[in-house]
Every structure is written in C-alpha cells, then in structure tokens.
C-alpha positions in Angstrom: -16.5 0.9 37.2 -14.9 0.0 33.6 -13.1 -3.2 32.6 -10.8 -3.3 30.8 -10.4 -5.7 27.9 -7.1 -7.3 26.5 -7.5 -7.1 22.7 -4.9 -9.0 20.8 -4.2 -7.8 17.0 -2.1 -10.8 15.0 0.5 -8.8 12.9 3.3 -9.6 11.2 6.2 -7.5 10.5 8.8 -7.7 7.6 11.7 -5.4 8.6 14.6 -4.3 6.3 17.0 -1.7 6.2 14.8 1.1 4.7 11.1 0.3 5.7 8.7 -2.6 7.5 5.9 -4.0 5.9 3.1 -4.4 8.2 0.1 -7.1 7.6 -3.0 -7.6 9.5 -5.2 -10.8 8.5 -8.7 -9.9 9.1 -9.3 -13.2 11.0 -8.6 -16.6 11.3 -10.6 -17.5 8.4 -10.1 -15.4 6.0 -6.3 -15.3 4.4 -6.8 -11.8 2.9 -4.6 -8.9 4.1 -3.4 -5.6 3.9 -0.1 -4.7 2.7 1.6 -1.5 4.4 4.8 0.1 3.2 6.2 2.4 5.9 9.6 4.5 5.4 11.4 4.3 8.7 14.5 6.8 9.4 16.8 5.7 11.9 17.9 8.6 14.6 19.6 9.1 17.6 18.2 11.4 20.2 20.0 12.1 23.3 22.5 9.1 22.1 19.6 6.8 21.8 18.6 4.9 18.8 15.3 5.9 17.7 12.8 5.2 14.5 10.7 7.4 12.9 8.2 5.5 10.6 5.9 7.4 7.7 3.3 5.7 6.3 3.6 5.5 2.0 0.9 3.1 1.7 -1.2 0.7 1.7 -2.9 -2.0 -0.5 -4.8 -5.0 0.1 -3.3 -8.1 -0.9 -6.7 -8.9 -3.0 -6.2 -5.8 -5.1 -2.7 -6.7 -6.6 -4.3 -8.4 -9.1 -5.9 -5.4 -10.7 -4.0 -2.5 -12.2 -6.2 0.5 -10.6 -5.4 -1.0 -7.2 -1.2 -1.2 -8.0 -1.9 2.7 -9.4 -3.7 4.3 -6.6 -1.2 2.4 -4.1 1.7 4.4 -6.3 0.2 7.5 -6.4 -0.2 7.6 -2.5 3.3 6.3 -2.4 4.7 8.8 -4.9 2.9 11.8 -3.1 4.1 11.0 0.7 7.8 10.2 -0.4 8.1 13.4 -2.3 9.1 15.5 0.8 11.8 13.2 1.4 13.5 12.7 -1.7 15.6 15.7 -1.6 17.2 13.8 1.4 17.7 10.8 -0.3 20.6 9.8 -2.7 19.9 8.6 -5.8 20.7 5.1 -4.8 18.6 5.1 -2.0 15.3 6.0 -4.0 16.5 3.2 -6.3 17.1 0.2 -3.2 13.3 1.9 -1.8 11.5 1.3 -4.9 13.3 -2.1 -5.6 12.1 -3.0 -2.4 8.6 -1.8 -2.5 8.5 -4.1 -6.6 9.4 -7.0 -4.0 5.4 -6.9 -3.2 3.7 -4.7 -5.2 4.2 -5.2 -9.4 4.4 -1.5 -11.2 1.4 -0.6 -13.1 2.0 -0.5 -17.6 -0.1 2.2 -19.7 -1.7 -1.0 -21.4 -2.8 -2.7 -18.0 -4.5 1.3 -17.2 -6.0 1.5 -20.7 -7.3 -1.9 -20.5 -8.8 -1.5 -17.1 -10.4 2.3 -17.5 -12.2 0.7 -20.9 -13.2 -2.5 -19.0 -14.7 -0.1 -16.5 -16.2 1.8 -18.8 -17.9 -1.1 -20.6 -19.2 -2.0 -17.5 -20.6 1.4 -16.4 -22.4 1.2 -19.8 -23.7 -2.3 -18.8 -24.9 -1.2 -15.6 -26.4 2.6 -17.3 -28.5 -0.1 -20.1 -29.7 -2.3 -17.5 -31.1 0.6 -14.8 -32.4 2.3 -18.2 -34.3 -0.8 -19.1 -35.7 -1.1 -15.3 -37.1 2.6 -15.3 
C-alpha cells in the first residue's frame, strides 16, 4: 500500500499580457530565487480560451549581478524565441523585450570583456597555486 503525500511548492506568478514570470524561493530561509520568463500565446480551441506557454528562460536572481549570468540567460532567450519571431510584429518583439529589461539588465561588450579577463585572471590564479602544490 502507497501514501500519498501532499507536497506544497510556494510560487509566485507575475502575469502580463505577453508572458508570466514564475519564482520559486528555495525555502523559507533563504530569499534567493529563480527568475523564469515564459512566452504564453493565447488560443481558442473548440471556442475555449486556452494558453500555451514556452519556456525562454531562466536566471537566478543571485546571478543578475554578474554579466556571464545576464548573457547566458539572453542567449537561451534569443535561441527559443527565434521560431516565433516570424509571427510576431515588430512591436510585439519590442513590448517582449521591454518587458523581459523590466527584470533582467542587458549585458554591454565592456561588462563581457571585463568579466572573461577577470575569469581569466582567476583561472591563472588557481593554474599558479595547483602548480605550486604539485
């Protein structure tokens, strides 16, 4: 015999016209979450109003602060959008990609130049110290 158990997930949603923004806190302590962008088309099938959401995206709220996190969240959303844009007017792509700016900043060629040769300095860092161990 199984139980069953009730498992309750706190999410918030931010709705607008064009997408939803899903967060999930990891826990009661901990304030950090993870920001989802979702494009959500609104159909009717059979006369009923329907949605049908595609996930873009996804970024934790942690990693706005760094420019490789606000890149690799616009490169997944640039990549699962491009199907649609043939679609969508001009002035929709626009209102989409003011909307997704709301939460996460766009990513300058001097923030990614700045971070790749911070990382780099670092990965030197780390190569001297394990050299010096061996």
């Amino acid at each position: 015999m199984s139980q069953s158990k009730n498992v309750r997930v706190n999410y918030n949603y931010f709705k607008d016209g064009d997408g939803i923004w899903k967060r999930s806190p990891k826990s009661a302590d901990e304030k950090p979450c993870l920001l989802s962008a979702y494009l959500v088309q609104s159909v009717r099938i059979n006369g009923k109003p329907r949605q049908k959401a595609t996930f873009l995206a996804s970024i934790q709220r942690l990693s706005l602060a760094y420019p490789l996190g606000r890149l690799h969240f616009w490169q997944a959303v640039q990549k699962r959008i491009e199907p649609f844009l043939p679609s969508l007017s001009p002035e929709q792509q626009q209102h989409i990609k003011a909307k997704l700016l709301e939460y996460v900043p766009d990513v300058t060629k001097e923030e990614i130049a700045a971070a790749r040769e911070e990382w780099a300095q670092r990965e030197a860092r780390l190569k001297d110290l394990l050299g010096r161990k061996a």
